[in-house]
VEXDO-925537 format. One line per field, with one value per residue (C-alpha): x, y, z; residue in one letter; residue number from 1. Coordinates in Angstrom, 1 decimal, always signed. Example, Ala and Ser with C-alpha at 12.3 -4.5 7.8 and 13.67 -1.06 7.14 Angstrom:
2
c1 <- [+12.3;+13.7]
c2 <- [-4.5;-1.1]
c3 <- [+7.8;+7.1]
rest <- [A;S]
nr <- [1;2]
END
This chain:
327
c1 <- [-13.2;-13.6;-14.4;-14.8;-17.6;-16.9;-19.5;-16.9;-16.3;-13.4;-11.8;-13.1;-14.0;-16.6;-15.8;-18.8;-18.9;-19.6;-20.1;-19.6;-22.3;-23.3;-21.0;-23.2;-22.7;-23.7;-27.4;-28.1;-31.3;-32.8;-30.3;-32.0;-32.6;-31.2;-28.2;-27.0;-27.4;-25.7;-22.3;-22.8;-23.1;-19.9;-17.7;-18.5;-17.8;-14.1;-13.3;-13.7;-10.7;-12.2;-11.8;-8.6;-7.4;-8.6;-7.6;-4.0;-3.6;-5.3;-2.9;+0.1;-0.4;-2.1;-0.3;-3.1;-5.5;-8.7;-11.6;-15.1;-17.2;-20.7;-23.5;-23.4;-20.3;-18.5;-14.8;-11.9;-11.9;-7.9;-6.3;-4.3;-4.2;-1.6;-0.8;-2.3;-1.7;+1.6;+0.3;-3.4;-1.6;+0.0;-2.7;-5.3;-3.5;-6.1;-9.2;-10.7;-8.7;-10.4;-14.0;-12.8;-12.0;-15.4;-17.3;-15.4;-16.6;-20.2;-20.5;-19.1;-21.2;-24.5;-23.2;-22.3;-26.0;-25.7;-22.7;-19.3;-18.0;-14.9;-14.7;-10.9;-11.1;-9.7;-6.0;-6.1;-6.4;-8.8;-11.3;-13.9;-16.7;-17.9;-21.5;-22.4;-25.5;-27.4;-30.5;-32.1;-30.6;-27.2;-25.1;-21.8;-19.1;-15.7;-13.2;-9.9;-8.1;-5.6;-4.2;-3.2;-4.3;-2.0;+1.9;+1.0;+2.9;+4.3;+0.9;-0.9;+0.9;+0.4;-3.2;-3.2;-1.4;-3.9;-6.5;-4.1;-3.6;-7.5;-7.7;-4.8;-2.5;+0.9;+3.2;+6.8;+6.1;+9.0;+7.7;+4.5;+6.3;+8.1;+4.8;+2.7;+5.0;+5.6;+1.8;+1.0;-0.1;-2.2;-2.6;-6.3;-6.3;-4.8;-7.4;-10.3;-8.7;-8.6;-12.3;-13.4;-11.5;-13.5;-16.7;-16.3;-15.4;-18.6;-20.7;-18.4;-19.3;-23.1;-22.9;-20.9;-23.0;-25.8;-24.4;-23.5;-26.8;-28.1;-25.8;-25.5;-26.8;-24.9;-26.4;-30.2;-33.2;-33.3;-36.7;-35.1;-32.2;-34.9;-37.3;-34.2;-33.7;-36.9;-36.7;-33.8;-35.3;-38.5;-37.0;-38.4;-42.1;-44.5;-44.3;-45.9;-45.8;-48.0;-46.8;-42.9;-44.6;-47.0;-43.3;-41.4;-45.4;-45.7;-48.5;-48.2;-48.4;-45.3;-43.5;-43.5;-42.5;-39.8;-38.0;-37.8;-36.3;-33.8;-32.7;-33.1;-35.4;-39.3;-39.9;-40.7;-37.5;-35.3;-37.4;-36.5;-32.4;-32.3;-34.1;-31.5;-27.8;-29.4;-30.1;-26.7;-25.0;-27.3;-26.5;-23.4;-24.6;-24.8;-27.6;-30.6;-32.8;-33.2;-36.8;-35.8;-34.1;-36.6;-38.8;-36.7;-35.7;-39.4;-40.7;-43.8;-42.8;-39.8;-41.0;-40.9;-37.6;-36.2;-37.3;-36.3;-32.7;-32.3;-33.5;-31.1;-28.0;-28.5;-28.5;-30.4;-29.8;-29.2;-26.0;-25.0;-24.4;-23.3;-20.5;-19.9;-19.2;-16.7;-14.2]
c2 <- [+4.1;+7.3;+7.6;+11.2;+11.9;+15.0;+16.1;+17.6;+21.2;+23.1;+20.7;+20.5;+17.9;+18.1;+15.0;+12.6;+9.9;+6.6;+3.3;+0.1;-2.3;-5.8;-6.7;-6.3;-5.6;-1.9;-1.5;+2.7;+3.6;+4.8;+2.0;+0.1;-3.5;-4.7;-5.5;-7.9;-5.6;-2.7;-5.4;-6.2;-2.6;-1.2;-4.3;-3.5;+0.4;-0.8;-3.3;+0.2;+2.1;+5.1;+4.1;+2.4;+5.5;+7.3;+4.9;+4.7;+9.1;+9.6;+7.3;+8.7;+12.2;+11.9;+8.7;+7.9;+4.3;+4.5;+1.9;+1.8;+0.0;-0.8;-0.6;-3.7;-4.5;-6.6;-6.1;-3.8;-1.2;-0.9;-3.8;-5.3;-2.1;-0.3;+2.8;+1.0;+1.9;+0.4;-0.1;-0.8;-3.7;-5.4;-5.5;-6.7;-9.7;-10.0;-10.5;-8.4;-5.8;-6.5;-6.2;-3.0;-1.5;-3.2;-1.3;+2.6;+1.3;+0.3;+3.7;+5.6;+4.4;+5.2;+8.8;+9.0;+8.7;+11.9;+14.0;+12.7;+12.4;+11.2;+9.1;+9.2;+5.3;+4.5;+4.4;+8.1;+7.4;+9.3;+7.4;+9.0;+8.0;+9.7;+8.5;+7.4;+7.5;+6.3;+9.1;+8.6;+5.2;+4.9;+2.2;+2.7;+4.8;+6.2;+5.9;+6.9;+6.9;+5.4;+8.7;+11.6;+15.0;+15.9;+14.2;+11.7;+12.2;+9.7;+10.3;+9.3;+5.8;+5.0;+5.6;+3.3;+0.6;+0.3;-0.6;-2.8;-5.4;-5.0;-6.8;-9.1;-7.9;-9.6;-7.8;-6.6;-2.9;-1.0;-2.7;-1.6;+1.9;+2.3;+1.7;+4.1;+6.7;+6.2;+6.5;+9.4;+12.9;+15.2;+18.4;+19.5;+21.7;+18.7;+16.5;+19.0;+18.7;+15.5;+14.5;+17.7;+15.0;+12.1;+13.6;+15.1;+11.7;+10.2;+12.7;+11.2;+7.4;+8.5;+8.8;+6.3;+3.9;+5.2;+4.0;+0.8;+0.0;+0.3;-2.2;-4.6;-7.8;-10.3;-14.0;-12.5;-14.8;-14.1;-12.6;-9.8;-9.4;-9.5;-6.5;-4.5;-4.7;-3.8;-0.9;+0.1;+0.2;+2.0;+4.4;+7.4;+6.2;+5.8;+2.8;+0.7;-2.6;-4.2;-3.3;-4.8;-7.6;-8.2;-8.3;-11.0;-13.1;-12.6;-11.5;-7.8;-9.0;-11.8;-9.7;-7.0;-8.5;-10.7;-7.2;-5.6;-8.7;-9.1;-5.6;-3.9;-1.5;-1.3;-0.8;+3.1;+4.0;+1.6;+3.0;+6.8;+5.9;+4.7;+8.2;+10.0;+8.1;+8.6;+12.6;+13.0;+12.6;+14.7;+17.7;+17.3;+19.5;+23.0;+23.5;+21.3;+23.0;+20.7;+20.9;+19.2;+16.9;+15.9;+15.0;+12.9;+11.0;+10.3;+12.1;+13.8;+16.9;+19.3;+19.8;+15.8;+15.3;+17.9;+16.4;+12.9;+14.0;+15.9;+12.9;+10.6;+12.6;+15.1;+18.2;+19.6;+19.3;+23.0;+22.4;+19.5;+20.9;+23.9;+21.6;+19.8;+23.3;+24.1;+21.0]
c3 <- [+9.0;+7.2;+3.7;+2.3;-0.5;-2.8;-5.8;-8.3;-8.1;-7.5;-6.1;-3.1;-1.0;+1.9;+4.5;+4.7;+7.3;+5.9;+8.0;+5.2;+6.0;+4.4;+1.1;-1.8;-5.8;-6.7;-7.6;-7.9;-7.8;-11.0;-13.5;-16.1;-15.3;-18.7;-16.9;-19.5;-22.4;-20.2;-20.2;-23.3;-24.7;-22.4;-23.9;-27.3;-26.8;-24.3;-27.4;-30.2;-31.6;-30.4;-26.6;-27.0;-28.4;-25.7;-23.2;-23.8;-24.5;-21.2;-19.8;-21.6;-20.3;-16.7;-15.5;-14.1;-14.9;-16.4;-17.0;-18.6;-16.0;-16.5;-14.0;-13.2;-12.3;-9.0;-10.1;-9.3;-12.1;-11.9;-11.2;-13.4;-15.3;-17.1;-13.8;-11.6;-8.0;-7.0;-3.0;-4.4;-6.6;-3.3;-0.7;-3.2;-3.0;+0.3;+0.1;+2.7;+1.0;-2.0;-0.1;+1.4;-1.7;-3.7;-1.0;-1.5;-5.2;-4.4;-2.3;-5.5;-7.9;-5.7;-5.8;-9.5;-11.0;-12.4;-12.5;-11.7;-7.8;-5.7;-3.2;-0.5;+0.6;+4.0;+3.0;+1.7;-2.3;-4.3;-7.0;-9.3;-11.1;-14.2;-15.4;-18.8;-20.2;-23.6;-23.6;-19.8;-19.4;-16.9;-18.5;-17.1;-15.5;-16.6;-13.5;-12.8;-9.2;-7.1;-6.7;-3.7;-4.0;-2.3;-0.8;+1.4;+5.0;+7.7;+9.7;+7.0;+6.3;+9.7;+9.2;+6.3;+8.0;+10.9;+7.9;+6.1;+9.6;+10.0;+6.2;+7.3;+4.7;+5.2;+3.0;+4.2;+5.9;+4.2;+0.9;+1.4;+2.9;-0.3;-2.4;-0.4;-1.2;-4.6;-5.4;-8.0;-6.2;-8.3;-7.6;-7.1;-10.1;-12.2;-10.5;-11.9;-15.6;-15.9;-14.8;-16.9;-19.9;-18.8;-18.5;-22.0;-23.2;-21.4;-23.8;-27.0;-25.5;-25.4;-29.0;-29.9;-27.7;-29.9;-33.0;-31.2;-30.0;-33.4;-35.2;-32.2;-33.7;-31.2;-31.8;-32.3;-33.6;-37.4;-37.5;-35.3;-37.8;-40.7;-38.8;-38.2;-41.9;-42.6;-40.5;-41.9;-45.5;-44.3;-41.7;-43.8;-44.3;-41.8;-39.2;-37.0;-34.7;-36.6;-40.0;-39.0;-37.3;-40.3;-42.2;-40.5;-39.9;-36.6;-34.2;-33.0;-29.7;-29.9;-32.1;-29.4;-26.3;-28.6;-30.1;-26.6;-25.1;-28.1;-28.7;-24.9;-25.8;-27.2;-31.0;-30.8;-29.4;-31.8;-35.0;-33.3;-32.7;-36.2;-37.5;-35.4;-36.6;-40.0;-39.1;-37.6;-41.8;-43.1;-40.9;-41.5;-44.8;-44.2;-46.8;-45.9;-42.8;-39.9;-40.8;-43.6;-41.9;-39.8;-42.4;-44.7;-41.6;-40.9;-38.3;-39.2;-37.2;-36.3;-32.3;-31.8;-33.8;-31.7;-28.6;-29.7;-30.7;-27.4;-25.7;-27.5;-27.6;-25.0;-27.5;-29.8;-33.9;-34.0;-31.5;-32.6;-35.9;-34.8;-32.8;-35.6;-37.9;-35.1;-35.5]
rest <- [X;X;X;X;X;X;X;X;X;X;X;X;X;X;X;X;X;X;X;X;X;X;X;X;X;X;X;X;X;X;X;X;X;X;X;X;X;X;X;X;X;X;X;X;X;X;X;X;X;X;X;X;X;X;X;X;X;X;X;X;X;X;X;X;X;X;X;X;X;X;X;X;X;X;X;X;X;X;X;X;X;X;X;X;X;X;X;X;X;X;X;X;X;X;X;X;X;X;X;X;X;X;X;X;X;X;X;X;X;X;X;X;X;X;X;X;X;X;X;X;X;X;X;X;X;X;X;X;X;X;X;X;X;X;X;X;X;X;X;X;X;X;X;X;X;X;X;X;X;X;X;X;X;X;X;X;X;X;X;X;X;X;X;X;X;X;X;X;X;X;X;X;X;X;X;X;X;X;X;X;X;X;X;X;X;X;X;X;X;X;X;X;X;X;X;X;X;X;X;X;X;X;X;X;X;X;X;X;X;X;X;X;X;X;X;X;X;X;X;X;X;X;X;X;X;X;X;X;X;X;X;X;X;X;X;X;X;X;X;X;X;X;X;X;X;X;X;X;X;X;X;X;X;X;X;X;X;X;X;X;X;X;X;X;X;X;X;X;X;X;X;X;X;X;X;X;X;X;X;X;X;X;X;X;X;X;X;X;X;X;X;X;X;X;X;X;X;X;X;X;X;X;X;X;X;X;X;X;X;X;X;X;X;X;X;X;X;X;X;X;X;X;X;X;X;X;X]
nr <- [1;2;3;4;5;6;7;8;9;10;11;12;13;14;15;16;17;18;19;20;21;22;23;24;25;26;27;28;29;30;31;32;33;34;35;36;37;38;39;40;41;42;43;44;45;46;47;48;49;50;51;52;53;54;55;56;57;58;59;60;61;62;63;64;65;66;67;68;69;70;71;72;73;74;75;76;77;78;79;80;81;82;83;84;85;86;87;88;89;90;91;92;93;94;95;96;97;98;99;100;101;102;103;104;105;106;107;108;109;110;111;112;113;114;115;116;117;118;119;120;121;122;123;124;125;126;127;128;129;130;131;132;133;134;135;136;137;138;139;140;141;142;143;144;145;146;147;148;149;150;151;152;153;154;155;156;157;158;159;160;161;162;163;164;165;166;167;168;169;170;171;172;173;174;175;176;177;178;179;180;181;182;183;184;185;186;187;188;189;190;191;192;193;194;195;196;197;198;199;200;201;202;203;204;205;206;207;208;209;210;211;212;213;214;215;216;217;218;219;220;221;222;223;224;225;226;227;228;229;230;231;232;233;234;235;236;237;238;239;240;241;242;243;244;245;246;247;248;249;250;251;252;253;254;255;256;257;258;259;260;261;262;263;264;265;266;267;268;269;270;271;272;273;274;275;276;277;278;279;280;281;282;283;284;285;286;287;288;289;290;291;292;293;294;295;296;297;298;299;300;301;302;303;304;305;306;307;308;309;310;311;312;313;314;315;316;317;318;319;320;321;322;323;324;325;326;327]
END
């Protein structure tokens, strides 16, 4: 079994010889280990106008599915989907189909840490993986597939169907003939454009997942929900652990390890995201200096606001403004 690995660029794709081993759910190196927040973070952002929208134009003018997967996950990112793959859709039906394909996924999202990559699985159908990160953290992937970059010929089905009796697949051969053949072919200039799309949508998601992180408040212990309030009304002074904790009566020490366990992250980078949404408004004025900025957000100086918001968003306030003068 051959399974090619391409890094995006130009379309082309360098063959990599791959050898699936034991079945196991993806774990790339490097992923945060709040894998619970991570799904619960990716659901709210799939569940937001702003992704449905997207979802459903991407759709409309590639043909192609697409899914929001976090890092996480053991599942088929296309099946059942609006495009999906009409020979993908019949020999899932199997589930050592289902294994084979789970594994093309594992191997895809080990090679998608940090930019996005395609994967050719053993029937000749291209999938890609386009990373999505929250500042440093990895908390999902946008993927799209199912698809031939170029027509797929006779020699090729036959290939296919060698695989397909490995997994046991007992689906009528002209069916699954008819199927093959009818899957979408993208050109690899097409295939370039619309993973150029997706990763400019990740960046969009990285913000967005910003601004969800911040108002997530899903079933949280009240004296979480009464420190973020607090936070909230004292983002512009001065703040520390022990002054929040001190707030809500708590020990510094239980307050801390309860807020990271809560919320997903420690209290000096939640105090730091909420500074940020509330600096990304107020640049949206042309007349107040970043400087300025940074200081009525509360940090006590420009060089670690800008590093902060370039952490956090993966520009810096000067671009992001200027990118938001643009549109």
């Amino acid at each position: 079994m051959q399974t090619i690995i391409a890094k995006q660029s130009n379309g082309e794709q360098p063959a990599n010889e791959w050898n699936p081993g034991s079945l196991a759910a993806p774990s790339p190196t490097g992923v945060a280990e709040n894998g619970n927040g991570n799904r619960e973070l990716v659901e709210a952002l799939v569940t937001s106008k702003t992704y449905r929208e997207y979802e459903r134009s991407f759709a409309d003018l590639t043909g192609l599915p697409v899914a929001l997967q976090p890092v996480e996950t053991w599942q088929l990112p296309h099946h059942g989907k609006r495009n999906e793959n009409p020979f993908c859709a019949l020999i899932s039906r199997k589930s050592r189909a289902c294994a084979a394909c789970l594994q093309v996924q594992e191997k895809l999202a080990e090679k998608s840490l940090d930019e996005p990559h395609t994967i050719t699985c053993p029937v000749g159908l291209c999938d890609t993986a386009v990373p999505v990160r929250m500042s440093d953290r990895l908390i999902g992937y946008l993927q799209t597939g199912q698809l031939f970059r170029k027509k797929p010929t006779l020699e090729q089905f036959e290939r296919a169907m060698k695989s397909v009796e490995k997994w046991g697949v007992e689906v009528d051969r002209e069916k699954l003939k008819e199927a093959y053949f009818n899957g979408k072919v993208v050109s690899p200039r097409e295939h370039d454009a619309a993973v150029k799309l997706l990763a400019i949508f990740a960046q969009h998601l990285a913000m967005l997942s910003n601004q969800v992180f911040i108002q997530k408040e899903n079933s949280e212990p009240p004296v979480i929900t009464k420190a973020r309030t607090y936070i909230h009304e004292h983002q512009t002074e001065e703040l520390s652990l022990a002054q929040v904790a001190k707030a809500v009566n708590m020990s510094s020490f239980y307050f801390c390890k309860m807020f990271k366990k809560v919320v997903g992250i420690n209290f000096t980078e939640y105090v730091a995201r909420v500074r940020i949404e509330k600096s990304k408004n107020l640049l949206l004025n042309p007349n107040l200096r970043v400087s300025e900025i940074a200081f009525e957000v509360g940090f006590q100086s420009l060089t670690h606001f800008n590093r902060v918001f370039k952490k956090i968003l993966g520009q810096s306030p000067t671009e992001y403004r200027a990118q938001l003068l643009v549109h």
